[in-house]
MDAnalysis code that builds the backbone (N, CA, C; Angstrom):
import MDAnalysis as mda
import numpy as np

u = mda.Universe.empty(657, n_residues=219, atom_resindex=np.repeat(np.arange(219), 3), trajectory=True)
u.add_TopologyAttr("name", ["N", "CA", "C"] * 219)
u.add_TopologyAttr("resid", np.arange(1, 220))
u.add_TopologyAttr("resname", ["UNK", "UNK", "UNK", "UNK", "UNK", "UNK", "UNK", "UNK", "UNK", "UNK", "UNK", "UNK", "UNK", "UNK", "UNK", "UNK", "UNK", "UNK", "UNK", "UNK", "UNK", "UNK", "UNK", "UNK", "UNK", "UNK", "UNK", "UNK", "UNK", "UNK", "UNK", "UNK", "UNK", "UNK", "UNK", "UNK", "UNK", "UNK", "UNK", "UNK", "UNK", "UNK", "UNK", "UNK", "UNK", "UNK", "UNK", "UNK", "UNK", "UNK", "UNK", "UNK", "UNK", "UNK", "UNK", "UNK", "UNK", "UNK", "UNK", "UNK", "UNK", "UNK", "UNK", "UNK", "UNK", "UNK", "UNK", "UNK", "UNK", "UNK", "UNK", "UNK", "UNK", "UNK", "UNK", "UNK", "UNK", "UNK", "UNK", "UNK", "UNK", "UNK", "UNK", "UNK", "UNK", "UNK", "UNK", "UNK", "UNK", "UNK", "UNK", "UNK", "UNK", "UNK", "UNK", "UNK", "UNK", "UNK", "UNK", "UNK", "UNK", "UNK", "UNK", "UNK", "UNK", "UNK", "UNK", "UNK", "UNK", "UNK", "UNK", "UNK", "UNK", "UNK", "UNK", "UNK", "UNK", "UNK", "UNK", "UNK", "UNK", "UNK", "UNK", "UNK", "UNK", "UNK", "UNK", "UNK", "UNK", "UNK", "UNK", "UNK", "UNK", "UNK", "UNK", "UNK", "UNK", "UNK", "UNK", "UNK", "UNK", "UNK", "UNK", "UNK", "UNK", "UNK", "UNK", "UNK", "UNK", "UNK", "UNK", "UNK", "UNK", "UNK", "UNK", "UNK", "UNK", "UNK", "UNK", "UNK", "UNK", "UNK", "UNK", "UNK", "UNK", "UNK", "UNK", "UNK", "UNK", "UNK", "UNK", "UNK", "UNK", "UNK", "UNK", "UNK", "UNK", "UNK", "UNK", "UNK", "UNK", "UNK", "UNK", "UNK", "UNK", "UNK", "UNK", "UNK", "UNK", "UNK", "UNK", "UNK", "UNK", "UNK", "UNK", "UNK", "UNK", "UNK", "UNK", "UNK", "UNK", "UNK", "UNK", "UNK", "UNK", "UNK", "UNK", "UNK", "UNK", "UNK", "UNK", "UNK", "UNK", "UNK", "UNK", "UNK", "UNK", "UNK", "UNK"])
u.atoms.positions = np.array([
    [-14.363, 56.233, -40.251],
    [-12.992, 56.186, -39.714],
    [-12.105, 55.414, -40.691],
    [-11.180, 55.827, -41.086],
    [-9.837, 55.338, -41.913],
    [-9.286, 54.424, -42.163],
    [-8.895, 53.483, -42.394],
    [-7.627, 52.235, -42.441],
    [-6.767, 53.156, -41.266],
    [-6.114, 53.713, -41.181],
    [-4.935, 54.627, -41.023],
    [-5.297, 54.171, -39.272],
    [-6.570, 55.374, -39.088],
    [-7.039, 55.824, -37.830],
    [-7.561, 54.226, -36.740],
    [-7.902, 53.596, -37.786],
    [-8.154, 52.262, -37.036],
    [-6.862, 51.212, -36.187],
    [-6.117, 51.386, -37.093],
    [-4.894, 50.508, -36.796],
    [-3.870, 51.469, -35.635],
    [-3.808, 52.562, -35.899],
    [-3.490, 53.399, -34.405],
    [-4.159, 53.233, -33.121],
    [-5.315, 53.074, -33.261],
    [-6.515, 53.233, -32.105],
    [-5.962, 51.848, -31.682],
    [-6.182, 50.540, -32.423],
    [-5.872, 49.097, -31.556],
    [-5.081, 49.031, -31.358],
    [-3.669, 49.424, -32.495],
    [-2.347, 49.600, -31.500],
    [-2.149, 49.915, -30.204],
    [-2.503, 51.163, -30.246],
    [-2.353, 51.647, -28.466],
    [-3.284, 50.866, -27.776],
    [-4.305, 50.811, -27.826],
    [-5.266, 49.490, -27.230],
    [-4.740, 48.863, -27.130],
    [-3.981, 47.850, -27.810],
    [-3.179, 46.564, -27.304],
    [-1.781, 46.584, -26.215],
    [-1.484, 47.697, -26.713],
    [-0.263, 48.317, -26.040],
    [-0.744, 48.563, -24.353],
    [-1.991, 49.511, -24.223],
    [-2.274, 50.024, -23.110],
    [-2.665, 48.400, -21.949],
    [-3.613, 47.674, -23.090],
    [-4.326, 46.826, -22.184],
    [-3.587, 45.852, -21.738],
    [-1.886, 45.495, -21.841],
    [-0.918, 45.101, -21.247],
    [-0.738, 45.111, -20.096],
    [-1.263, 46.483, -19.249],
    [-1.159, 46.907, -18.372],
    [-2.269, 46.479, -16.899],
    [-3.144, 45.709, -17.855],
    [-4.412, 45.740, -17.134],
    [-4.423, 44.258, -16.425],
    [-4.869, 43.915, -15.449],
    [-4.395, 42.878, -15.304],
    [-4.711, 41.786, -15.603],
    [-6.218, 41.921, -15.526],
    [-6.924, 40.601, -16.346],
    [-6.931, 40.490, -17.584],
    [-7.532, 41.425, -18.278],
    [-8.157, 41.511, -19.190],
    [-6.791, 41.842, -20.608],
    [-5.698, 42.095, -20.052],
    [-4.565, 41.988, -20.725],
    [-3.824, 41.144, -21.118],
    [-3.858, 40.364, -19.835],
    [-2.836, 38.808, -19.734],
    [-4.281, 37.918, -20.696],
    [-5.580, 38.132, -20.395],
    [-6.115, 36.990, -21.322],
    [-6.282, 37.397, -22.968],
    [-5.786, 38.362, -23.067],
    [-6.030, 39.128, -24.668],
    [-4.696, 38.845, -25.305],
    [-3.337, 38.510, -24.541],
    [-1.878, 38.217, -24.733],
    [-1.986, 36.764, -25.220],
    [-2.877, 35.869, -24.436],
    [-2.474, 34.724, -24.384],
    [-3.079, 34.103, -26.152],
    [-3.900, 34.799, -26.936],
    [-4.194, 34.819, -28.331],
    [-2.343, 34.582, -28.895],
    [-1.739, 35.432, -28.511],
    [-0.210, 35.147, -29.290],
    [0.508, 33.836, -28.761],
    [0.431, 33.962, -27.531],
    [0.980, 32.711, -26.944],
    [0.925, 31.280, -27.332],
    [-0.697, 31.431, -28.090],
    [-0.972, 30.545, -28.950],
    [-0.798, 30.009, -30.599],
    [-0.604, 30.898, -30.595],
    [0.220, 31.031, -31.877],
    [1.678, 30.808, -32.032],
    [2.278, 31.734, -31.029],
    [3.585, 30.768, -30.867],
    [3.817, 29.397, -30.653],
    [2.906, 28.711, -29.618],
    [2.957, 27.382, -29.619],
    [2.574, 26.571, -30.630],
    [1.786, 26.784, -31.353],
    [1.078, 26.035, -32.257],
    [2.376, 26.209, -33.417],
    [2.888, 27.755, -33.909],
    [3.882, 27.013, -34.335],
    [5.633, 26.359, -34.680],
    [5.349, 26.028, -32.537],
    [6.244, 24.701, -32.844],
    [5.483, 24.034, -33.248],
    [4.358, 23.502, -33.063],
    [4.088, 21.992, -33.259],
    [3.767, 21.820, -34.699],
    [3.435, 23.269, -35.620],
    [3.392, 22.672, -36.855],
    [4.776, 22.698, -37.437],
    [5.705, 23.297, -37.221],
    [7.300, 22.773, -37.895],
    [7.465, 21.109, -37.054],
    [7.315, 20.716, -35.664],
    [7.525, 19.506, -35.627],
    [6.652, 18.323, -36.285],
    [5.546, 18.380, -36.382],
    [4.300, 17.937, -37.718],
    [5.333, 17.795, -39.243],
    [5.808, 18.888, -39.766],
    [6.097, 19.129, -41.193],
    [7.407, 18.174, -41.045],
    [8.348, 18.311, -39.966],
    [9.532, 17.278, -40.307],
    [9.584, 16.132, -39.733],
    [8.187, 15.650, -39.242],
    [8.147, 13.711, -39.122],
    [8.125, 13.956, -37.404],
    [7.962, 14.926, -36.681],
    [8.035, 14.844, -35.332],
    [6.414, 14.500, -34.586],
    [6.535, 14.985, -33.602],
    [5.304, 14.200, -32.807],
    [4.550, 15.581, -31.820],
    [3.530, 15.475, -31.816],
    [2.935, 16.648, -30.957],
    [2.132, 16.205, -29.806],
    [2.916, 16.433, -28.652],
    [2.093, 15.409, -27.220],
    [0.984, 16.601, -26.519],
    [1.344, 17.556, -25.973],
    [0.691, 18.329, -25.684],
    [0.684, 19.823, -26.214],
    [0.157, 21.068, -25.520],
    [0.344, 22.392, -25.388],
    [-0.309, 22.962, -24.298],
    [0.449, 23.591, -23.100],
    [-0.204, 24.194, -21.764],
    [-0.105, 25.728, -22.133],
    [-0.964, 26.342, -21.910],
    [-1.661, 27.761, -21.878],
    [-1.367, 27.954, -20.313],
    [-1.117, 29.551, -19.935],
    [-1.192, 29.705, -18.518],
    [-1.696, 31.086, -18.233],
    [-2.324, 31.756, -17.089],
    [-2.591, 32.990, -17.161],
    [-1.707, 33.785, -17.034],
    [-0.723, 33.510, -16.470],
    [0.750, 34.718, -17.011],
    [1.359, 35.044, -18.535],
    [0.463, 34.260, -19.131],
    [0.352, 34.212, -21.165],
    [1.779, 33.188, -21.502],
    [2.246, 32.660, -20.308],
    [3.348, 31.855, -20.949],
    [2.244, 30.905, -21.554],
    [3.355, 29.712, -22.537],
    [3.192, 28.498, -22.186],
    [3.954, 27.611, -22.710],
    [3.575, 26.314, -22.815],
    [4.473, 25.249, -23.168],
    [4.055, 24.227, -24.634],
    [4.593, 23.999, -25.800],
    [4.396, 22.728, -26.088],
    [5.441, 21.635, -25.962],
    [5.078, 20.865, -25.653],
    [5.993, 19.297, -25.695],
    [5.722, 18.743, -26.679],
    [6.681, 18.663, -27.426],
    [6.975, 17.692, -28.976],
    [8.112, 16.907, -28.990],
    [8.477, 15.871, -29.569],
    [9.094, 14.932, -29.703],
    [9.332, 15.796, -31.526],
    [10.986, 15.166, -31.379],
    [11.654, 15.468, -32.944],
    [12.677, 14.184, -33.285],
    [12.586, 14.253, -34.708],
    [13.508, 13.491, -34.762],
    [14.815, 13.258, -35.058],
    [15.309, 14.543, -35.091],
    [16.865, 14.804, -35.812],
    [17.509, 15.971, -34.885],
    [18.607, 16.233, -34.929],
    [19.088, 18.230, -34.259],
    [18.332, 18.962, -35.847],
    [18.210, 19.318, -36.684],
    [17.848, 19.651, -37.537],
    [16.145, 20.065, -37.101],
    [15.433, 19.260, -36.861],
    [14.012, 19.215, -37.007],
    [14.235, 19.975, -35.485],
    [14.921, 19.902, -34.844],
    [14.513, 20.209, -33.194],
    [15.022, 21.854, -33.225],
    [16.118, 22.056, -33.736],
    [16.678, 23.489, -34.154],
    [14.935, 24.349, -34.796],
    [14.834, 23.907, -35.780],
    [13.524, 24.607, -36.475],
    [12.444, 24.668, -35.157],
    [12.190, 23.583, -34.896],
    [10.957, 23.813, -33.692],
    [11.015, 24.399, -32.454],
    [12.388, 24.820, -32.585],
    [12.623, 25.906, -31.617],
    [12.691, 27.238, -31.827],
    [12.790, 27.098, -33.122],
    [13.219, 28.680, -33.861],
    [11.963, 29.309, -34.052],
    [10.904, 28.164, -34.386],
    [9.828, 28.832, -34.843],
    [8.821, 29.374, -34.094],
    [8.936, 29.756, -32.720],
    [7.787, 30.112, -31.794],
    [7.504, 31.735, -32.353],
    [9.286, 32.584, -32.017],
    [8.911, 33.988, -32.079],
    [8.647, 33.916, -33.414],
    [8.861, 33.051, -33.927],
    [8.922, 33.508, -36.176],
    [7.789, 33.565, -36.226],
    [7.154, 32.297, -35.506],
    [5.619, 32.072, -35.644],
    [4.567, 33.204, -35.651],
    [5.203, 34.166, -34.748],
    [4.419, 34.941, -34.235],
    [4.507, 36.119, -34.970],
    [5.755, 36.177, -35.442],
    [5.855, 37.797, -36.230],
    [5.690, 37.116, -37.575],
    [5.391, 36.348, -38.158],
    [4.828, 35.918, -39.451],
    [3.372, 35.869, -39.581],
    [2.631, 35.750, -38.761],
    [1.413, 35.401, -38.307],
    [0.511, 36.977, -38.038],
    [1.637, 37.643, -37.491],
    [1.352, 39.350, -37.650],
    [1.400, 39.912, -38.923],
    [2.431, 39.581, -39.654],
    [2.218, 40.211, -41.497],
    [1.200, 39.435, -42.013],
    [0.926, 38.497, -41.750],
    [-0.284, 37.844, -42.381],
    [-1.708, 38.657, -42.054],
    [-1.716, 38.580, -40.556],
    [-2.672, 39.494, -40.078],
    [-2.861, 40.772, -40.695],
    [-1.649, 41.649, -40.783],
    [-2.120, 43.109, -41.741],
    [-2.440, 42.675, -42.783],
    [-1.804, 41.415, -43.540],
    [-2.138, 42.174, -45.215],
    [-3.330, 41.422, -45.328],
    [-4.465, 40.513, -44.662],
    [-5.640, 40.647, -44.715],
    [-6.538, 41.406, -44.136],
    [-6.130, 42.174, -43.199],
    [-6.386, 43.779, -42.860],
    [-6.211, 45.106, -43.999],
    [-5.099, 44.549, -44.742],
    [-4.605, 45.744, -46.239],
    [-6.380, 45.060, -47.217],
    [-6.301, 43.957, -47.211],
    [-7.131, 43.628, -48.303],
    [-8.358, 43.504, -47.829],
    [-8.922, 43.872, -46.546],
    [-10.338, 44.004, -45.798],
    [-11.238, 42.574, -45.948],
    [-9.893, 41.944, -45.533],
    [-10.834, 40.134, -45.131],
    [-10.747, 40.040, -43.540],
    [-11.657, 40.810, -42.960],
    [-11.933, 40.775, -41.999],
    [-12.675, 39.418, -40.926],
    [-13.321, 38.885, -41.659],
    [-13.828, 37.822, -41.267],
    [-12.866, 36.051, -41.398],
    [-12.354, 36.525, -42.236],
    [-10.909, 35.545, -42.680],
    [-10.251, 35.432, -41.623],
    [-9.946, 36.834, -40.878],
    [-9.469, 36.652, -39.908],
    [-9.724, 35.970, -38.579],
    [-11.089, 36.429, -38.596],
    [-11.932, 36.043, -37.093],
    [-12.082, 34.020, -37.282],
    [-12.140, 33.510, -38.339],
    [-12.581, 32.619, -38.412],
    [-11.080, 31.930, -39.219],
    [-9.994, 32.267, -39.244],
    [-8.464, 31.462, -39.145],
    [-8.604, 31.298, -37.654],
    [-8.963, 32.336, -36.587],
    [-8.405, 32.461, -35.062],
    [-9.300, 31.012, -34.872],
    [-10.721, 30.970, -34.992],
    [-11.691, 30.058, -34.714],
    [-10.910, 28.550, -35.421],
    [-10.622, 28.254, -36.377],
    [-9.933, 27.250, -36.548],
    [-8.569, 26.554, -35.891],
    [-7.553, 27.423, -35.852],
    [-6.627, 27.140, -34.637],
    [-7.496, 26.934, -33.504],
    [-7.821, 27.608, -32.661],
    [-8.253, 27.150, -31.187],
    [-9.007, 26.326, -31.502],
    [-9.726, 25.302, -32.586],
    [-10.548, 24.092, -32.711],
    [-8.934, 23.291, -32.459],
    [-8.374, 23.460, -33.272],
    [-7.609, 22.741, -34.204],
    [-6.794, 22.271, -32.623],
    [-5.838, 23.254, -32.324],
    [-5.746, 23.081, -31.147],
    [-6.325, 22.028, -29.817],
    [-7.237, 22.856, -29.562],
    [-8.296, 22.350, -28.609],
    [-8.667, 21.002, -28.575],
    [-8.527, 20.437, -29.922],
    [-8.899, 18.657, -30.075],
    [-7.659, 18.012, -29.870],
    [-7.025, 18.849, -30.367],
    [-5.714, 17.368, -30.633],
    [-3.807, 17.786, -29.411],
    [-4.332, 19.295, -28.598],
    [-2.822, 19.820, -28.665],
    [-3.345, 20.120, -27.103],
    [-4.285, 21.005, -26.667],
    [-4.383, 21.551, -25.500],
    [-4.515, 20.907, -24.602],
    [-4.267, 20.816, -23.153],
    [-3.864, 19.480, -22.206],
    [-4.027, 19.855, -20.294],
    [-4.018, 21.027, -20.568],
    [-4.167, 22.219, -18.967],
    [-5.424, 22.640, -18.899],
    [-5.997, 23.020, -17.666],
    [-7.068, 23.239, -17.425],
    [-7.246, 24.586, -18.187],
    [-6.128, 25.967, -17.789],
    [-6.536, 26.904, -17.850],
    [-6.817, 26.920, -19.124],
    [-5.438, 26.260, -20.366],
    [-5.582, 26.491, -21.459],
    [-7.556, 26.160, -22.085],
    [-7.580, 24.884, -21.427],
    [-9.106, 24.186, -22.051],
    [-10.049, 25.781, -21.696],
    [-10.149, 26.056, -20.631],
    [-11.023, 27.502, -20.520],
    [-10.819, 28.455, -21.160],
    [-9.539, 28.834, -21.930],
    [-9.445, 30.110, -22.801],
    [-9.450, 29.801, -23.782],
    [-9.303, 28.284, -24.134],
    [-9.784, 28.368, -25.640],
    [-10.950, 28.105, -26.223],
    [-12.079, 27.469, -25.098],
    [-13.213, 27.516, -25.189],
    [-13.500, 28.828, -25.198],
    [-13.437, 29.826, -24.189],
    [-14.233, 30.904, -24.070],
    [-13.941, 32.227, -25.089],
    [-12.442, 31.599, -25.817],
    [-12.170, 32.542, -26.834],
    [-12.583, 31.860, -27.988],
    [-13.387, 30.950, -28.355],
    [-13.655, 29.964, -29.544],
    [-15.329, 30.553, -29.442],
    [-16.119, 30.741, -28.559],
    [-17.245, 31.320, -27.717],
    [-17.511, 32.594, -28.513],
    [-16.647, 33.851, -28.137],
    [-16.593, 35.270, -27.741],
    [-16.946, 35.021, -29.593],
    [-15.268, 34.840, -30.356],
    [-15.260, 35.145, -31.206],
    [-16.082, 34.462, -32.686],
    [-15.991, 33.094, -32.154],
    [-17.665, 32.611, -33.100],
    [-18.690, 33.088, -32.521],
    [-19.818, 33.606, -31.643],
    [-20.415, 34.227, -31.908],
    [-20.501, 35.729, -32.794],
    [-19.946, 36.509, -32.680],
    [-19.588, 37.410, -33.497],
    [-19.540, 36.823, -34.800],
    [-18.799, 36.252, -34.887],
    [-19.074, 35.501, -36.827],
    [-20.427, 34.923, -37.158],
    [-20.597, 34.311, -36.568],
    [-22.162, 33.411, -36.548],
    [-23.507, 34.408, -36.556],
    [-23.822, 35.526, -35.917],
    [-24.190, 36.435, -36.050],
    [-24.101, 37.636, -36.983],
    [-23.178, 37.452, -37.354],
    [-22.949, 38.434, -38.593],
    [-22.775, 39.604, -38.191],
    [-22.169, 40.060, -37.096],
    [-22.015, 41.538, -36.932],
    [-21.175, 41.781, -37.139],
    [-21.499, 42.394, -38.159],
    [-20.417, 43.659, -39.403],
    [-19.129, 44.389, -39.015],
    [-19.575, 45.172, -37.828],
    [-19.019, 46.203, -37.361],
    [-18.045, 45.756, -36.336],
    [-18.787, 44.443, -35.548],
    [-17.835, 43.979, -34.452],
    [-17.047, 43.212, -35.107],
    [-17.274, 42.007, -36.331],
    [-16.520, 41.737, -37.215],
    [-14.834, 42.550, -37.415],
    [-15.302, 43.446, -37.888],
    [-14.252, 44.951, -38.409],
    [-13.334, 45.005, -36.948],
    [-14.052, 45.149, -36.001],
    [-13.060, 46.113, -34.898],
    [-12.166, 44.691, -34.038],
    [-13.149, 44.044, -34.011],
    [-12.572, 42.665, -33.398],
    [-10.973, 42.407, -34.071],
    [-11.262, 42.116, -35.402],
    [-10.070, 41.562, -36.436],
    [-9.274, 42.614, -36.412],
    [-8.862, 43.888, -36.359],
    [-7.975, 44.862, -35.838],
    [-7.498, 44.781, -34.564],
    [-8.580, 44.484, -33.805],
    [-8.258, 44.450, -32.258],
    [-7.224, 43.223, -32.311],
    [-7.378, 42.027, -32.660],
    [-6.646, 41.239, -32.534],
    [-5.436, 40.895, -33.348],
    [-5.533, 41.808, -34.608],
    [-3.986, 42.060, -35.155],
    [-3.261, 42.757, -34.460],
    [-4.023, 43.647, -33.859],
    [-2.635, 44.394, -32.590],
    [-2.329, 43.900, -31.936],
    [-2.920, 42.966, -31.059],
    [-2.459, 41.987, -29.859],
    [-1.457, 41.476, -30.621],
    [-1.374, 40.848, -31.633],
    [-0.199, 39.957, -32.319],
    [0.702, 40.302, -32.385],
    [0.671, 41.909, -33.019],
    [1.747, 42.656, -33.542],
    [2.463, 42.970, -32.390],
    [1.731, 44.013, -31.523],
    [1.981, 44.217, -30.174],
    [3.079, 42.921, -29.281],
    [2.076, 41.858, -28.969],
    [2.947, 41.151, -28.393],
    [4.219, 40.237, -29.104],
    [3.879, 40.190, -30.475],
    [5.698, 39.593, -31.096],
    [7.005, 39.975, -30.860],
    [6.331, 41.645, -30.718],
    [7.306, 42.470, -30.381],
    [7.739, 42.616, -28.617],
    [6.856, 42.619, -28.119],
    [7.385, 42.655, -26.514],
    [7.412, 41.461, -25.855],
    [6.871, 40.221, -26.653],
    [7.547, 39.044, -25.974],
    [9.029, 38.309, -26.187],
    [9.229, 39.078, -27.903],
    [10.510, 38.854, -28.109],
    [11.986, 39.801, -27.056],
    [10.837, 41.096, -27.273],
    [12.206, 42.091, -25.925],
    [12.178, 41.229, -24.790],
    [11.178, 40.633, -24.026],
    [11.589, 39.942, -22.781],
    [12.391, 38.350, -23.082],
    [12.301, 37.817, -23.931],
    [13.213, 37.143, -24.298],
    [14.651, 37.860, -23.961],
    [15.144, 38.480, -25.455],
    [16.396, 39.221, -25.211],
    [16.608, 39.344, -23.793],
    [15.691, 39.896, -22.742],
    [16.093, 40.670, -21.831],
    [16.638, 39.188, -20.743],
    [15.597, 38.562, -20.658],
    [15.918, 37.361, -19.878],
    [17.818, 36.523, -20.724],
    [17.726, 36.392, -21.911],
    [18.651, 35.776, -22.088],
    [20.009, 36.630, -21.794],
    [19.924, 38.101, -21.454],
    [21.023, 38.836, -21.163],
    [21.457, 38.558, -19.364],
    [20.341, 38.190, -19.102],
    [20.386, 38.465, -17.449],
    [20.487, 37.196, -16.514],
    [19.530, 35.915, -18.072],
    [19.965, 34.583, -16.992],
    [19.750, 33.765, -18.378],
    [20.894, 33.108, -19.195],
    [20.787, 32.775, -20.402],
    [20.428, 31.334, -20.024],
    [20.825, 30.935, -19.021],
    [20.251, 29.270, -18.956],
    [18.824, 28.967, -18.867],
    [18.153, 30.240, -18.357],
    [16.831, 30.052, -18.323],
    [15.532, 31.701, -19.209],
    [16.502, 31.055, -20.435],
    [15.523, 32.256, -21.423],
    [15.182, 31.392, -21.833],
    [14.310, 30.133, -21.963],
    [13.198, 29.064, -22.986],
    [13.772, 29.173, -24.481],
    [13.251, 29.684, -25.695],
    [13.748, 28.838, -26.912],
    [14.995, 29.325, -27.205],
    [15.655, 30.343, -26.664],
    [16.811, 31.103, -26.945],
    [17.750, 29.945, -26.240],
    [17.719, 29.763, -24.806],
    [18.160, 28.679, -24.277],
    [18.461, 27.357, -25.030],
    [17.265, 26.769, -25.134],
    [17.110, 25.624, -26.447],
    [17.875, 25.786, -27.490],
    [17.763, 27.047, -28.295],
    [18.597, 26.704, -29.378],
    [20.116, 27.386, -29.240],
    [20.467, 27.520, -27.960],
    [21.818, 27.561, -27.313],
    [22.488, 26.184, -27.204],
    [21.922, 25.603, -26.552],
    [22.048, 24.392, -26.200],
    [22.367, 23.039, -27.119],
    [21.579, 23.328, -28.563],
    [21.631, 22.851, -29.969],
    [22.528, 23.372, -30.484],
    [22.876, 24.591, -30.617],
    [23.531, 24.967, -31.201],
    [25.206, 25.609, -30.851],
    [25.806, 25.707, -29.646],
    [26.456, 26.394, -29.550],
    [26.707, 27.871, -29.426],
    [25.510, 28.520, -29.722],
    [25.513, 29.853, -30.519],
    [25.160, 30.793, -29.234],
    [25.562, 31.274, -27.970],
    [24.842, 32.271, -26.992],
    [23.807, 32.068, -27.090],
    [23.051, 31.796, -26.068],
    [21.151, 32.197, -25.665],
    [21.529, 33.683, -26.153],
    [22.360, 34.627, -25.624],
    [21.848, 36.024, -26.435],
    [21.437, 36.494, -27.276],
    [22.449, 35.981, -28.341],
    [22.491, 36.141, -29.421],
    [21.147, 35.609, -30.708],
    [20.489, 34.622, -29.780],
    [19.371, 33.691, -30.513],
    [18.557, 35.074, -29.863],
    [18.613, 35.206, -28.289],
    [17.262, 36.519, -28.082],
    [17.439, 37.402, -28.830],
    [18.684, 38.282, -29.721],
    [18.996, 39.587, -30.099],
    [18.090, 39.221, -31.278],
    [18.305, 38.069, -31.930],
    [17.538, 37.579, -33.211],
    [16.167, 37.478, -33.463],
    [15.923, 36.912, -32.165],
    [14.506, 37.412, -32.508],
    [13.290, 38.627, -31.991],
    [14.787, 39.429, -31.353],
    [13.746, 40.642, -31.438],
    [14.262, 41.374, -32.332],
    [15.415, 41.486, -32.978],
    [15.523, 41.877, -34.463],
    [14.492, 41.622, -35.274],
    [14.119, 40.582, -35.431],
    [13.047, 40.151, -36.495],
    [11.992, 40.399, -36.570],
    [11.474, 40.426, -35.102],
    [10.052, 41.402, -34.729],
    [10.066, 42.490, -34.604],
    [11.481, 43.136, -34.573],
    [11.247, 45.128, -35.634],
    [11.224, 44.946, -36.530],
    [11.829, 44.451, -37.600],
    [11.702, 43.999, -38.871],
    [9.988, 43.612, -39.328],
    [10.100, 42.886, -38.524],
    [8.373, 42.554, -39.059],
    [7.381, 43.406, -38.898],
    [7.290, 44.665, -37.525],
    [6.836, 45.493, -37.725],
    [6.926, 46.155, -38.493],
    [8.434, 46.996, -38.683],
    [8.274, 47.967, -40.044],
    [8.336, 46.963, -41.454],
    [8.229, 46.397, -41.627],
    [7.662, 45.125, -42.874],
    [6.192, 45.931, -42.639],
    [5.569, 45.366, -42.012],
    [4.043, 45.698, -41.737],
    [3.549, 47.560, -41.879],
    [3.830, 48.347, -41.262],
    [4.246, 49.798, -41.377],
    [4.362, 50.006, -43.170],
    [6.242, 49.548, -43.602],
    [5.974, 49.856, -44.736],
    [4.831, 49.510, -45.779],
    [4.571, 48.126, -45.987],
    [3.828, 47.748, -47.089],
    [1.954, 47.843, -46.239],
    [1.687, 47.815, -45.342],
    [0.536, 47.243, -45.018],
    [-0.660, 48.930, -44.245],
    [0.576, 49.800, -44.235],
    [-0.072, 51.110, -42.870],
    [0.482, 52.497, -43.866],
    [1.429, 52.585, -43.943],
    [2.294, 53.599, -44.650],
    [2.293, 53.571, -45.902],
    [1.309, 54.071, -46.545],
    [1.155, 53.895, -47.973],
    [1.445, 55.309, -48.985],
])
């Protein structure tokens, strides 16, 4: 089976299993984590403070960081959806270059990384154990094949959800802008419409898809 044919198949896989109720919301919450993590590494990089991060089974969640400037607090707000659609081109183009295991074992380092110093909720402590579990075994074992499908499987979740957590952003900040989360935030900092911060970052996560499409699928 193809580069081509693979990355279609998890696409819609990720797409479909949205729908499902368990087994969707806990395959989502992989991005969720990533978004959180990075606020806390832009508040880390400009002298800020990282108190917690709550995981939830509706795939929201929360980090609480302390900043120390409007400057540093602007960025650590900006960076959840960036986080996430940056974190997706990263994901293809070690998918373009077949570091498959690179992948499985970056995911295994965040949820350590995480897990010691950031995670603080019950549910979160259970999904990042049991996703630290699933996916180091598979590495630790050496299976090849699950290796391969796993690390696709979970670039789609990324890709997949950058993109439809940023549309429900937009959508929330059109319908109740005081309570769209970082769009809100960096309304609030900034002056600038909660809309207009949601339009932005689901602009950026089409962008980052066809970024990904052109250089990484569409050759």
């Amino acid at each position: 089976m193809n580069h081509l044919t693979l990355i279609c198949i998890y696409l819609s896989i990720a797409i479909l299993t949205t729908y499902i109720p368990f087994i969707g919301k806990y395959m989502a919450v992989a991005n969720t984590l990533i978004h959180e993590a990075s606020h806390c590494l832009i508040a880390l990089l400009f002298s800020g403070k990282v108190h917690s991060i709550s995981l939830f089974s509706d795939t929201s969640g929360v980090a609480t960081v302390s900043t120390r400037n409007w400057l540093s607090r602007v960025l650590v707000s900006y960076a959840g959806y960036t986080g996430s659609s940056s974190a997706a081109i990263g994901l293809y183009f070690a998918l373009f270059k077949g570091r498959y295991e690179l992948i499985l074992i970056s995911f295994i380092l965040l949820l350590i990384v995480c897990l010691l110093f950031w995670i603080r909720n019950l549910y979160g402590f259970i999904w990042t154990i049991s996703f630290v579990c699933i996916i180091g075994f598979i590495v630790y074992k050496d299976f090849s094949i699950l290796i391969l499908h796993v690390s696709f499987l979970l670039s789609a979740i990324v890709l997949a959800q950058s993109v439809s957590s940023s549309f429900i952003i937009l959508k929330l900040s059109l319908r109740d802008s005081k309570n769209a989360g970082d769009a809100t935030s960096l309304a609030n900092a900034t002056f600038i419409p909660a809309q207009l911060w949601g339009l932005l970052f689901f602009v950026q996560s089409l962008y980052s898809a066809y970024y990904i499409f052109e250089h990484f699928i569409i050759l």
